[in-house]
Backbone as CSV, one residue per row, in Angstrom:
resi,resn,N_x,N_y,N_z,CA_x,CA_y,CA_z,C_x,C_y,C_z
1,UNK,0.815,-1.195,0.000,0.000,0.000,0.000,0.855,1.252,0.000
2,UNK,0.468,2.371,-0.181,1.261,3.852,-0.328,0.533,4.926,0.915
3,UNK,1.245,5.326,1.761,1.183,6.134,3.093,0.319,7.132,2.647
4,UNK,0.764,7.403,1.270,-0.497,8.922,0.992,-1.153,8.243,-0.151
5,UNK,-2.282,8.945,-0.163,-2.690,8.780,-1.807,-2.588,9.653,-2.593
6,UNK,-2.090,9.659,-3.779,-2.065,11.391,-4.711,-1.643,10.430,-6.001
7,UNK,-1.775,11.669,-7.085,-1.374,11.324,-7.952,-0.021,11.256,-8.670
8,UNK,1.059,11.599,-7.829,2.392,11.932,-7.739,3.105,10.513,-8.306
9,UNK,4.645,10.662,-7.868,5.418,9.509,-8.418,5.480,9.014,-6.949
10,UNK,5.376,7.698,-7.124,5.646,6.909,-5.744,6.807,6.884,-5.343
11,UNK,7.418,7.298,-4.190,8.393,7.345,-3.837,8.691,5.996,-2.782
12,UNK,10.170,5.406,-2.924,10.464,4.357,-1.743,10.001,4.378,-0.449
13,UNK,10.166,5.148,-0.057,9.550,5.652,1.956,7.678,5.740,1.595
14,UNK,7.514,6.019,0.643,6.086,5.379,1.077,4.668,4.868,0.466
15,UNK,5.793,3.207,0.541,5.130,2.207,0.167,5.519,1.447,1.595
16,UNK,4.309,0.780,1.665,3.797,0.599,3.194,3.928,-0.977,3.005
17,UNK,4.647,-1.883,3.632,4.413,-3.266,3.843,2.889,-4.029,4.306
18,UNK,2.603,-4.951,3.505,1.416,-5.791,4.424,1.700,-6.666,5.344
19,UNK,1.318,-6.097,6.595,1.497,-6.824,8.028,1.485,-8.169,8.000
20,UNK,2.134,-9.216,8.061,2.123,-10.506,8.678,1.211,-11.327,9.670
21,UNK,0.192,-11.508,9.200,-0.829,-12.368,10.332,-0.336,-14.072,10.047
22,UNK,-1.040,-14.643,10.856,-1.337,-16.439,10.777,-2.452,-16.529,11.362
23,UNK,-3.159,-17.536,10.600,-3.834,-18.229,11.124,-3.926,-19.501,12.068
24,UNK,-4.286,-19.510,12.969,-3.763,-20.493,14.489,-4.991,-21.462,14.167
25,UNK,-5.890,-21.457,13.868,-6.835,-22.647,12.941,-8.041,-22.196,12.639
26,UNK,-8.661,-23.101,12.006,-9.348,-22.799,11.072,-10.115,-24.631,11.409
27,UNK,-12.025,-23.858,10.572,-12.480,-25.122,10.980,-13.858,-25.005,10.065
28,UNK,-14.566,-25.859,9.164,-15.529,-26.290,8.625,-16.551,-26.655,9.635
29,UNK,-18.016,-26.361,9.886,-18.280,-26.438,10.571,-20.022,-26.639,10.408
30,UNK,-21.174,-27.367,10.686,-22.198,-27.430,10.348,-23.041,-27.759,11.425
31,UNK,-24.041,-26.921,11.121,-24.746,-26.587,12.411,-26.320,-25.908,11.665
32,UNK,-27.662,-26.450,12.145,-28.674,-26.150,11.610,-28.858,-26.530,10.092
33,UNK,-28.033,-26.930,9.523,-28.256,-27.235,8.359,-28.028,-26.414,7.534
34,UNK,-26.772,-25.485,8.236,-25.928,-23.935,7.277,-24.605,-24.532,7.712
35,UNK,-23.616,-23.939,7.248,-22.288,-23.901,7.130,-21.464,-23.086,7.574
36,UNK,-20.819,-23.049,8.169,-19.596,-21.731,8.419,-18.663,-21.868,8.877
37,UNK,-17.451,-20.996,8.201,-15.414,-21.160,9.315,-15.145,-20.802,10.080
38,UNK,-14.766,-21.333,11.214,-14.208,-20.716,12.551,-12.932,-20.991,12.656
39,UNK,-12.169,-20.023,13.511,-11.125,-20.530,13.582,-10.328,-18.847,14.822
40,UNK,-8.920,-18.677,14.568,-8.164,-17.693,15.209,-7.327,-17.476,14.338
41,UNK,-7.300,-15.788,14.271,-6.292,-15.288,13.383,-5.276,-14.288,14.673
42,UNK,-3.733,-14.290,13.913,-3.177,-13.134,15.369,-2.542,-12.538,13.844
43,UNK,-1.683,-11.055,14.275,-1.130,-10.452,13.622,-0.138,-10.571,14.557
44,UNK,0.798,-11.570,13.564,2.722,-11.559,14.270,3.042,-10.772,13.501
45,UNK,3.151,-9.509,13.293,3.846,-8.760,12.815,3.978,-7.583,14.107
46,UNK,4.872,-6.487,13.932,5.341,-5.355,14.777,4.236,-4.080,14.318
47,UNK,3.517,-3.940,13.652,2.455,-2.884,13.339,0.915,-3.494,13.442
48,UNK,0.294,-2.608,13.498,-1.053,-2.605,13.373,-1.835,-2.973,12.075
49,UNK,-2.643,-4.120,11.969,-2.992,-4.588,10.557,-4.324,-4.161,10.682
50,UNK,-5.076,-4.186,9.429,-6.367,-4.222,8.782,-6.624,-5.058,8.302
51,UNK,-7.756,-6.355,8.549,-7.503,-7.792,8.198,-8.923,-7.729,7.539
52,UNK,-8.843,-8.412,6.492,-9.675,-8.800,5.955,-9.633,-10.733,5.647
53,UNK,-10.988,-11.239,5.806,-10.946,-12.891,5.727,-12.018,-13.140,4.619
54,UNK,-11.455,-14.112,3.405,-12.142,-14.268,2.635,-12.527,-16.169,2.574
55,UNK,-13.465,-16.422,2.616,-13.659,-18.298,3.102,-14.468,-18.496,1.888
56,UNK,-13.628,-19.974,1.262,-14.489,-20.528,-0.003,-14.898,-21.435,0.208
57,UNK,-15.713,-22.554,-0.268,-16.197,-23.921,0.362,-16.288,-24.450,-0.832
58,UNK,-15.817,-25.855,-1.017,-15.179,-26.882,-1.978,-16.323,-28.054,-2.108
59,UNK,-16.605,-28.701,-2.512,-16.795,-30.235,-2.913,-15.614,-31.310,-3.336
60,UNK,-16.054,-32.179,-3.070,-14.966,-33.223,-3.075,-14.684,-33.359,-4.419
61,UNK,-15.148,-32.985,-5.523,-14.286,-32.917,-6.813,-14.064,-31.231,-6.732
62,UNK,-13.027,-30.989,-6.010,-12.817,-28.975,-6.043,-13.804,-28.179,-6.805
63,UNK,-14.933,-28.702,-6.973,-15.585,-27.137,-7.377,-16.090,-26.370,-6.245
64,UNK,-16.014,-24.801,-6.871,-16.517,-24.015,-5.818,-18.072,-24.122,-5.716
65,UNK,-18.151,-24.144,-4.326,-19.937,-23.843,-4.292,-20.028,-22.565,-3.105
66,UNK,-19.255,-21.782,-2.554,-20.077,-20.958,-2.138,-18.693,-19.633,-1.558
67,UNK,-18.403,-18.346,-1.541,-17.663,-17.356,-1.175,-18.361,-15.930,-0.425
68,UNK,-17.557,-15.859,0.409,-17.779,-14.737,1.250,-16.886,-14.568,2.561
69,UNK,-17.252,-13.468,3.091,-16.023,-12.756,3.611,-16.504,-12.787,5.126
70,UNK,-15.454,-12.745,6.286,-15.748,-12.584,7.472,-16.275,-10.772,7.844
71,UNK,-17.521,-10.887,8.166,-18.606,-9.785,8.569,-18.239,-8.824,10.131
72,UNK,-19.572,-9.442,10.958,-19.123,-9.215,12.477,-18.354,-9.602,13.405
73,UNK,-18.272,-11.264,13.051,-17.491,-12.166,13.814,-16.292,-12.333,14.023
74,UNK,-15.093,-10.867,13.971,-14.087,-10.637,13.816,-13.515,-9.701,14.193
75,UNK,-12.315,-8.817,14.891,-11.690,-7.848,14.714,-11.122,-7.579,14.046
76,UNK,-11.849,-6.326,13.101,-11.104,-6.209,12.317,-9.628,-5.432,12.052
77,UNK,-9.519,-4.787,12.917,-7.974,-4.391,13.399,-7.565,-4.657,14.625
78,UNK,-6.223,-5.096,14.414,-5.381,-6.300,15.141,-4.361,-5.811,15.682
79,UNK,-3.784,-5.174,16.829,-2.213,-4.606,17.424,-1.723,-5.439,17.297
80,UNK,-0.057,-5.477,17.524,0.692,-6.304,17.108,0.726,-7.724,18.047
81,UNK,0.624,-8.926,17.593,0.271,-9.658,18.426,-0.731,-10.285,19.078
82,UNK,-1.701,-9.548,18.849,-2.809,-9.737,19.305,-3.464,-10.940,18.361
83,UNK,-4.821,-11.369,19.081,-5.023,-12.547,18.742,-6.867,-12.158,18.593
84,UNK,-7.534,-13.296,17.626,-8.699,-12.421,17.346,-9.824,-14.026,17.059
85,UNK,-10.524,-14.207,17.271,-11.676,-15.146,16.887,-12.400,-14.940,15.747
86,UNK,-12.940,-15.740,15.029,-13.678,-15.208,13.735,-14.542,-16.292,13.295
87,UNK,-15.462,-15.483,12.507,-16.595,-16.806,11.769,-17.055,-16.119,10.426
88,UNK,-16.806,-17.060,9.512,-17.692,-16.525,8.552,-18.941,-17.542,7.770
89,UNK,-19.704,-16.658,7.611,-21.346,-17.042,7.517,-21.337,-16.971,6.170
90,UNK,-21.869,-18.185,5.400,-22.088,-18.071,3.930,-23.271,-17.508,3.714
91,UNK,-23.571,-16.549,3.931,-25.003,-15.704,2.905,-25.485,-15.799,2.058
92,UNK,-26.961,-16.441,1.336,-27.277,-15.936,0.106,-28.335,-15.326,-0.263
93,UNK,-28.720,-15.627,-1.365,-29.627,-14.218,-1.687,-31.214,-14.077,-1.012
94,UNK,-31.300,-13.227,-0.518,-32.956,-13.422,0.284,-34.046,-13.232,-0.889
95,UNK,-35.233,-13.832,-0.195,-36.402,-13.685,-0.993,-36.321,-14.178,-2.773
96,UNK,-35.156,-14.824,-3.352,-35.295,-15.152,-4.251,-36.318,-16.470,-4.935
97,UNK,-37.116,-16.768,-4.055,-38.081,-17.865,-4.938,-39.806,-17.222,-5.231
98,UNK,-40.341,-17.266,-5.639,-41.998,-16.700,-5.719,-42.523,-16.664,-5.132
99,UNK,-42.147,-17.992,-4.242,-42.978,-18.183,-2.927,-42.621,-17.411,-1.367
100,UNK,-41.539,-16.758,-1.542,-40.638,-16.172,-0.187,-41.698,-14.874,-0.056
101,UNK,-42.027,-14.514,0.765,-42.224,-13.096,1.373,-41.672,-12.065,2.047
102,UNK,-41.991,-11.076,1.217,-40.591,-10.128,1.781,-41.345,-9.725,3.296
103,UNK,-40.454,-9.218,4.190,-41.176,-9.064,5.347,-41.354,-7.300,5.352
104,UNK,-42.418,-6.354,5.939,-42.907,-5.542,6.055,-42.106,-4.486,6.787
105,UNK,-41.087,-5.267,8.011,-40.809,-4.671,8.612,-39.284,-4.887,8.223
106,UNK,-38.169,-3.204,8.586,-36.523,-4.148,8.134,-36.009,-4.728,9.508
107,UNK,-34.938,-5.790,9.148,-34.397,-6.683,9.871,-33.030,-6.538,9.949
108,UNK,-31.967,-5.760,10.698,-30.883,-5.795,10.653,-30.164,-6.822,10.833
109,UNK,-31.026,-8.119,11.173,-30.292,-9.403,11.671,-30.723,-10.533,10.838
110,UNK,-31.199,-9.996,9.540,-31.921,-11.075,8.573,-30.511,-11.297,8.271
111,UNK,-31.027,-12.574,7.991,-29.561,-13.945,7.441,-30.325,-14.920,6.591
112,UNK,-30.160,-15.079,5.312,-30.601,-16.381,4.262,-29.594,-16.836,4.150
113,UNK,-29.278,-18.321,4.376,-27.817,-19.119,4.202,-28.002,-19.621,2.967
114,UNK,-26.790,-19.909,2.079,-26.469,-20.153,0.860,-27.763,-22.031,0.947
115,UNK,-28.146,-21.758,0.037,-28.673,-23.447,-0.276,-27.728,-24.365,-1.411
116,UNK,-27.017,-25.204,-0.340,-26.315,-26.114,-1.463,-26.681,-26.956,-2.029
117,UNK,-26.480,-27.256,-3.300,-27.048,-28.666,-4.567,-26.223,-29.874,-4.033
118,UNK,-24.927,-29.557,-3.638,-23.680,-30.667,-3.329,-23.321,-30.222,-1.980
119,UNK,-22.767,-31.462,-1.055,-21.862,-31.306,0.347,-20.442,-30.679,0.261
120,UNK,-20.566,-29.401,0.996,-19.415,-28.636,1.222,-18.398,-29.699,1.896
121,UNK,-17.196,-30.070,1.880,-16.443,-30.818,2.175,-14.721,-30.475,2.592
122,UNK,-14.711,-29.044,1.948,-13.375,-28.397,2.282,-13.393,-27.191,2.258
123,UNK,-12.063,-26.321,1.904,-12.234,-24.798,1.974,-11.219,-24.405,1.743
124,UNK,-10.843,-23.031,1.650,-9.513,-22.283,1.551,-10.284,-21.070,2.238
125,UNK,-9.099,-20.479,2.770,-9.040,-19.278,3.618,-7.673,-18.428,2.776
126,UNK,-8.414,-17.031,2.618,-7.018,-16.151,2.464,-7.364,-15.186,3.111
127,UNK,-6.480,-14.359,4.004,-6.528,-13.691,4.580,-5.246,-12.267,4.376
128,UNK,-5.834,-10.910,4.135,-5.349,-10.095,3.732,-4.872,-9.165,4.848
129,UNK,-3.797,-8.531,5.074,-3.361,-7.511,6.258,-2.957,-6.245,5.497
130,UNK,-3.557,-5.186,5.842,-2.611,-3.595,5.334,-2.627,-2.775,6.432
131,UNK,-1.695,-2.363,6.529,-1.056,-1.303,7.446,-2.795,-0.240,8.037
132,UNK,-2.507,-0.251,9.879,-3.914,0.701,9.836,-3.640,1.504,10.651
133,UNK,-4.112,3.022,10.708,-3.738,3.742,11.660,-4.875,4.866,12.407
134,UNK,-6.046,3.532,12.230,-7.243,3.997,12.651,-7.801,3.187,13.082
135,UNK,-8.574,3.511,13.792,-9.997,2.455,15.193,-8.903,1.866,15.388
136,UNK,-8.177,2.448,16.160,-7.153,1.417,17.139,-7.473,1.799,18.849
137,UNK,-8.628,1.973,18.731,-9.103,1.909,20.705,-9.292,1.213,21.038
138,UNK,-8.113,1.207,22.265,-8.103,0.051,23.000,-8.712,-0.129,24.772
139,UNK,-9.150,1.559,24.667,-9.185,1.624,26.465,-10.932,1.708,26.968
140,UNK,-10.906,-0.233,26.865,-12.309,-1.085,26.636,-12.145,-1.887,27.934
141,UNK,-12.570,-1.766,29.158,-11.986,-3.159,29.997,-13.714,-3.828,30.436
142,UNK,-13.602,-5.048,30.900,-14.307,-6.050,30.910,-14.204,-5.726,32.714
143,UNK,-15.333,-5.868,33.122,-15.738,-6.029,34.887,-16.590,-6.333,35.722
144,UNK,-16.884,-6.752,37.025,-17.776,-7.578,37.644,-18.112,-8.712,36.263
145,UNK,-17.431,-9.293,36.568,-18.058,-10.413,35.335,-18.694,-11.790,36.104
146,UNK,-19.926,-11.787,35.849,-20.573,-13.016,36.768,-21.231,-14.190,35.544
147,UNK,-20.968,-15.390,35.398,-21.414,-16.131,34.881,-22.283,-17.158,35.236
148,UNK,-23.722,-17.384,35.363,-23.907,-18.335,35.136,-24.578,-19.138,34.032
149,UNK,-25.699,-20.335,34.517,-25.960,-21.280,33.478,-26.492,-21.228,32.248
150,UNK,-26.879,-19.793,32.636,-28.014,-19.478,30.961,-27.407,-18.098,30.634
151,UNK,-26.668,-16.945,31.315,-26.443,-15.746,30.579,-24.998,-15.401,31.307
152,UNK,-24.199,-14.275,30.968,-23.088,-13.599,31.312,-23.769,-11.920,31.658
153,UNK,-23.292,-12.077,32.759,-23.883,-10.426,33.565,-22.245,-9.725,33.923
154,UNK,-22.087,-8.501,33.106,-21.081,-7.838,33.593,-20.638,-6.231,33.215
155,UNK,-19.926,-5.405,33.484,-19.985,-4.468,32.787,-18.911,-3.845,32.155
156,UNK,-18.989,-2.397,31.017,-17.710,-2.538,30.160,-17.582,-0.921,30.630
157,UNK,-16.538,-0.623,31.252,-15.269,0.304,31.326,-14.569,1.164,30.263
158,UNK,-15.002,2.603,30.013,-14.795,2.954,28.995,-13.483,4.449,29.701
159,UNK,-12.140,3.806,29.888,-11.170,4.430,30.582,-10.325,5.390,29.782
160,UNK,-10.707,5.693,28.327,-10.258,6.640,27.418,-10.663,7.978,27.673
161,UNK,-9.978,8.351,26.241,-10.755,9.834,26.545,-11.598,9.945,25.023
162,UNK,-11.985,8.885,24.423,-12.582,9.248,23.594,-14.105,8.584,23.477
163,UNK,-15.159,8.970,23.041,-16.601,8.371,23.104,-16.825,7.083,22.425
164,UNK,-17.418,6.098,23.062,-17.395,5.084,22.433,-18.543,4.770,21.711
165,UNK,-19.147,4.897,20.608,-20.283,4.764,19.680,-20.745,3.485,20.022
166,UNK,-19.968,2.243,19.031,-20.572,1.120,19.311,-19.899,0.000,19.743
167,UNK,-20.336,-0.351,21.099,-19.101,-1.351,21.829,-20.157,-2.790,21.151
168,UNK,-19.182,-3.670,20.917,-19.148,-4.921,20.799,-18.120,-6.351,21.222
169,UNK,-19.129,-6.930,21.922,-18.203,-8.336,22.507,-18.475,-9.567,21.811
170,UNK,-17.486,-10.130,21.416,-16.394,-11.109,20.710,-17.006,-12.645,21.413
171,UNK,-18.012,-13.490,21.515,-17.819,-14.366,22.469,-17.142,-15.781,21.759
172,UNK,-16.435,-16.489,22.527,-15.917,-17.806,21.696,-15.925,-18.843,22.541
173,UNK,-16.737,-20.185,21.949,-17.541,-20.997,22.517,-16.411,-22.224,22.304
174,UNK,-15.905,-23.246,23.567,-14.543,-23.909,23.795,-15.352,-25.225,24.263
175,UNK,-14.621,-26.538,23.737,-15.397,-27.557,24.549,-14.238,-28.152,25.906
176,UNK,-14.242,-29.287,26.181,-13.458,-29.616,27.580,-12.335,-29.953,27.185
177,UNK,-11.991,-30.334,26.034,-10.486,-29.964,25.382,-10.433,-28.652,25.151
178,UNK,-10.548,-27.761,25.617,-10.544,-26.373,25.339,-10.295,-25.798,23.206
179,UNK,-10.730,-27.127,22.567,-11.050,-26.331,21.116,-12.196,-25.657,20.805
180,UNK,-11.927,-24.779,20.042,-13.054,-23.864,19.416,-13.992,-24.106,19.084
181,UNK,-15.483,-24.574,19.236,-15.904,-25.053,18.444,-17.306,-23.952,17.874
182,UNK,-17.389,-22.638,18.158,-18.222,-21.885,17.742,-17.780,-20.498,18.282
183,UNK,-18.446,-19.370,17.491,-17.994,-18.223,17.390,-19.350,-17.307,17.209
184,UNK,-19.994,-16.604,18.175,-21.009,-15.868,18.584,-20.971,-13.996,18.577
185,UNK,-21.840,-12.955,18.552,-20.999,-11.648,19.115,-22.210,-11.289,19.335
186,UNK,-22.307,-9.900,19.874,-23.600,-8.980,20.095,-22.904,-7.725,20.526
187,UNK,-23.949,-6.966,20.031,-23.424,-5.082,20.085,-24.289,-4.828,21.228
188,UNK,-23.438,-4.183,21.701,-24.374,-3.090,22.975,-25.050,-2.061,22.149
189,UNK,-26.131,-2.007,23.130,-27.307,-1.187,21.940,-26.910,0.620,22.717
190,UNK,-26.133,0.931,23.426,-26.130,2.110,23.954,-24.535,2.278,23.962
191,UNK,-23.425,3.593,23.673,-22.674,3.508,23.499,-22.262,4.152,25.058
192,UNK,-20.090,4.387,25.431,-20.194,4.524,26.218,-19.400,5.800,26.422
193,UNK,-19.904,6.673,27.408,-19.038,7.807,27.187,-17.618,7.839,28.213
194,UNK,-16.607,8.747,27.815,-15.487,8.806,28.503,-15.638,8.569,29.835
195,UNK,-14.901,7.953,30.385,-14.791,7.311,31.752,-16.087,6.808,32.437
196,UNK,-17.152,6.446,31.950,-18.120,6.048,32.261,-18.184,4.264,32.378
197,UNK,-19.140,3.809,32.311,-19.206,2.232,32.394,-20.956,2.120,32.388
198,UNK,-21.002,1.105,31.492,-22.254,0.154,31.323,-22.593,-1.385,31.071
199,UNK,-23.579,-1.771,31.852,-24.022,-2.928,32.106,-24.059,-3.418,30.791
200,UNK,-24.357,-4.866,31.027,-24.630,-5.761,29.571,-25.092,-7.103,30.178
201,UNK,-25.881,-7.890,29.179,-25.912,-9.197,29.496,-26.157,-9.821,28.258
202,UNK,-25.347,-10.910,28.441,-25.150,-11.887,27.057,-26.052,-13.186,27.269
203,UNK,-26.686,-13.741,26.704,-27.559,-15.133,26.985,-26.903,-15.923,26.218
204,UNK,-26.201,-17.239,27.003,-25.376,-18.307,26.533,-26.405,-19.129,25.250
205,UNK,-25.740,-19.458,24.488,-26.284,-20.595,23.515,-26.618,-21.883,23.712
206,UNK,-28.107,-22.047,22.965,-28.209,-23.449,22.900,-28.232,-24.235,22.282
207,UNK,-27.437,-23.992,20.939,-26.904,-24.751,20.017,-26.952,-26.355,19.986
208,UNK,-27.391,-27.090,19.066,-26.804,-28.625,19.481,-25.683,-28.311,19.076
209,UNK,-24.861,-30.349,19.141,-23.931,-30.094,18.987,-23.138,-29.731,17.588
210,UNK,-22.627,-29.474,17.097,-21.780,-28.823,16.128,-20.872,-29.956,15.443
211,UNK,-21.014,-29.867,14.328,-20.503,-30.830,13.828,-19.340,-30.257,12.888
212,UNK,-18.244,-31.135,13.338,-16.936,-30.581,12.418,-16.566,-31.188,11.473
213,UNK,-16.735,-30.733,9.909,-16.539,-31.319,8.599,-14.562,-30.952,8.240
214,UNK,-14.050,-30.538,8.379,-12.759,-30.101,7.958,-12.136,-29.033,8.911
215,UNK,-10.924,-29.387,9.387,-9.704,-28.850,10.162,-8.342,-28.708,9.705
216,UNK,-8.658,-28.653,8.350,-6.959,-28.856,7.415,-6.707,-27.616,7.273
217,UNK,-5.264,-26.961,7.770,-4.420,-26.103,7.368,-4.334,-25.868,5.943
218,UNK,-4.505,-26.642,5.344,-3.162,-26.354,3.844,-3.230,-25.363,2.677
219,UNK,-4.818,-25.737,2.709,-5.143,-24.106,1.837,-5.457,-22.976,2.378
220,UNK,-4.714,-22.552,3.403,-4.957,-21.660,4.372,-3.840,-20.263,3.584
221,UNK,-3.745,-19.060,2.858,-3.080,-18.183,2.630,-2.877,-16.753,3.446
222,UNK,-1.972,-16.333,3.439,-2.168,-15.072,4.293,-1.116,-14.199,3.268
223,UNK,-1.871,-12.943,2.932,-1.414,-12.015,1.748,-0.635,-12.912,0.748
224,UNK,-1.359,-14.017,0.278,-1.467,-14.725,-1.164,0.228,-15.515,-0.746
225,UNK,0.632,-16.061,0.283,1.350,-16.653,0.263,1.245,-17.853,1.523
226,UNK,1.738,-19.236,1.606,1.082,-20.400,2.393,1.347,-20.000,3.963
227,UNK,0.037,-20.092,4.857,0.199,-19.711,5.977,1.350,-20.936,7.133
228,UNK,1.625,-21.717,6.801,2.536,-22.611,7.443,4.137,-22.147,7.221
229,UNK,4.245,-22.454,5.765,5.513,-21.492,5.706,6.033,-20.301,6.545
230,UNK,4.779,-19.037,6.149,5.238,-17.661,7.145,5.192,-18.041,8.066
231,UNK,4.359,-18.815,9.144,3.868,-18.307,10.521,5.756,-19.797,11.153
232,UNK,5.888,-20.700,10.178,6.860,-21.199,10.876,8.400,-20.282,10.830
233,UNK,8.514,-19.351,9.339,9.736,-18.601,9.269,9.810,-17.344,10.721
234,UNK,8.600,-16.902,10.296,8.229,-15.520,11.414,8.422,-15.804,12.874
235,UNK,7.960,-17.375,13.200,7.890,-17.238,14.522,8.290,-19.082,14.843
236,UNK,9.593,-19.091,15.114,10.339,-20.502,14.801,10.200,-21.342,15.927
237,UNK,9.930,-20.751,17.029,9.840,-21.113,18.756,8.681,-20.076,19.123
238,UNK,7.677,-20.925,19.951,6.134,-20.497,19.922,6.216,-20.736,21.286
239,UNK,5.189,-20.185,22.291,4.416,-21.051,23.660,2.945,-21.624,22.793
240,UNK,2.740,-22.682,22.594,1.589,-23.325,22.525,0.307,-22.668,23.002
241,UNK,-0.627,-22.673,22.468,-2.225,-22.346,23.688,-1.759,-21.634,24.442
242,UNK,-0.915,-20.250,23.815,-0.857,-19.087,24.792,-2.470,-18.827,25.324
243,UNK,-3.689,-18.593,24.262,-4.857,-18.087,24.520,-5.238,-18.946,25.414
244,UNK,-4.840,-19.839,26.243,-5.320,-20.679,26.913,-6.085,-20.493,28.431
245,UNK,-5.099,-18.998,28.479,-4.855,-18.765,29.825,-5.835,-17.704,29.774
246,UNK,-7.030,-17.470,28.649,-7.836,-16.499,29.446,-9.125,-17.077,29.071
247,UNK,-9.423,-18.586,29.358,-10.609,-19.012,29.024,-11.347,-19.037,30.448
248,UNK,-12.743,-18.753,30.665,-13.628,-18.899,31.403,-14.695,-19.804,31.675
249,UNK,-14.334,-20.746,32.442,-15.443,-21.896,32.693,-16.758,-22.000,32.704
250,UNK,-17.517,-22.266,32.071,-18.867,-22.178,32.109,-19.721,-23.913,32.487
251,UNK,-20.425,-23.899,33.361,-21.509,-24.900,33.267,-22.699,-24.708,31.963
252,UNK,-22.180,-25.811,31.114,-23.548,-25.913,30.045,-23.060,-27.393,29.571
253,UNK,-23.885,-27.792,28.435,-24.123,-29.120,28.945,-23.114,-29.363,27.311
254,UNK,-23.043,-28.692,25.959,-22.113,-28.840,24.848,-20.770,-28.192,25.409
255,UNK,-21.095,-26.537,25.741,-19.794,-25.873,26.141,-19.152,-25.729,27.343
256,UNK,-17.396,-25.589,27.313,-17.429,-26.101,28.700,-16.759,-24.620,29.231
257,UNK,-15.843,-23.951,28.015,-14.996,-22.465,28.589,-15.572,-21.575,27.129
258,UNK,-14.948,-20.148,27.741,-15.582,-19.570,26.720,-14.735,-17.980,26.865
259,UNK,-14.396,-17.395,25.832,-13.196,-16.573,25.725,-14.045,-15.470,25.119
260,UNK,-14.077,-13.703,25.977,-14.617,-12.699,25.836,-13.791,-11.791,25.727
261,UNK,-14.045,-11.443,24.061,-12.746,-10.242,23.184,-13.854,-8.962,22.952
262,UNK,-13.379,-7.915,23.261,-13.743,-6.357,23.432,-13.469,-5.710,22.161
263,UNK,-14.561,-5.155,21.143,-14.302,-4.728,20.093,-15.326,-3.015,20.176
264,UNK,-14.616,-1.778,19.610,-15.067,-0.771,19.684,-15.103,-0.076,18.466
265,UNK,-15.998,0.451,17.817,-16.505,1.597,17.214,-16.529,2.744,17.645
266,UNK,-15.700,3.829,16.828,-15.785,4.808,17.599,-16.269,6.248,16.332
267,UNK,-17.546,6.344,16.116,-18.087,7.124,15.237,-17.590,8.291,15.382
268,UNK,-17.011,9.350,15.952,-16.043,10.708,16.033,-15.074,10.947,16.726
269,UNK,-14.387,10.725,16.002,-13.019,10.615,16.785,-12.451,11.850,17.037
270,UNK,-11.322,12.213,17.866,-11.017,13.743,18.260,-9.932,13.118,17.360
């Protein structure tokens, strides 16, 4: 990318590198009789990325049957290091048969899932990073956090100095091997102002269980080059299940821990 935009001659100093992420896994996943990828992306790189996730879904003779991009279920900017949960939802087109009815009223949470002819069976992930030097607020903290069997009661800490438009929490659903096996979020419907704090409550899922079609790395890319390669050159000696250490136990009867990431909108910025 280029630091400015103009119509000038590009000069060496500024052309901007694309940040270095990996993907820590990735997962095929079927549930209700829709489809979708879960998995964890981090940015090992030393700057701040802008990530974009693009998920394709395969049949067992490689044709494509379905593309689209990670939506809500994601942060989309990443400090260095940092580590992020994600899902992407195959969408398709609403109201397309004669018989569908459009509904009267709008739905910000309408979702039509792709209808497949053939069984999705694999996937590729590419995942894009460019340099960002915006919505990087971070002064979001998580408190009184009380969990029990059916909801999460707690409140969010807004210790900046700037207004927070639209706070959103990240939830990620872990079984007793502590793997991933679902990826949830919800926006606070009221934003929060400087040094203030507001309540929230999340109602746990009751999902059956989740069924996992594909966990293969290999067509996994990150800025169009193989994510195993970079993430083993970049980072040669690892701690394992670093994220390990901030999972939260829950009583439910599929999920057993469950990992709460702080994401902010900040509609005017000073």
């Amino acid at each position: 990318g280029r630091r400015r935009i103009t119509t000038e001659q590009t000069y060496h100093e500024d052309i901007l590198k694309q940040p270095v992420l990996e993907i820590l896994s990735a997962k095929l996943v079927k549930y209700d009789n829709s489809y979708a990828l879960i998995g964890e992306v981090q940015n090992i790189d030393n700057v701040p990325a802008d990530v974009v996730l693009k998920g394709t879904l395969f049949n067992n003779e490689n044709k494509e049957l379905a593309t689209y991009n990670a939506k809500y279920h994601i942060k989309h900017k990443l400090m260095p290091k940092e580590v992020s949960s994600f899902k992407i939802n195959f969408e398709g087109i609403a109201w397309s048969k004669t018989q569908d009815s459009i509904p009267k009223t709008f739905n910000p949470d309408e979702f039509t899932p792709v209808e497949f002819d053939q069984q999705p069976t694999k996937f590729n992930l590419h995942v894009a990073g460019n340099v960002s030097g915006s919505d990087l607020y971070k002064d979001i903290t998580l408190s009184n956090l009380n969990i029990s069997s059916l909801s999460i009661k707690g409140k969010l800490f807004n210790s900046g100095l700037e207004e927070i438009t639209i706070p959103q929490l990240l939830i990620s659903y872990y079984d007793e091997n502590k793997n991933l096996v679902w990826v949830d979020h919800q926006f606070i419907e009221e934003g929060i102002r400087q040094q203030r704090q507001i309540a929230f409550e999340y109602f746990l899922l009751n999902k059956d269980r989740i069924l996992v079609i594909s966990d293969d790395l290999t067509n996994c890319f990150v800025n169009g080059l193989p994510n195993e390669s970079i993430s083993n050159k970049l980072v040669p000696t690892r701690i394992i299940n670093q994220t390990h250490a901030v999972l939260q136990p829950i009583s439910h009867i599929e999920y057993k821990f469950i990992k709460i990431e702080l994401n902010s909108y900040i509609g005017n910025p000073n």
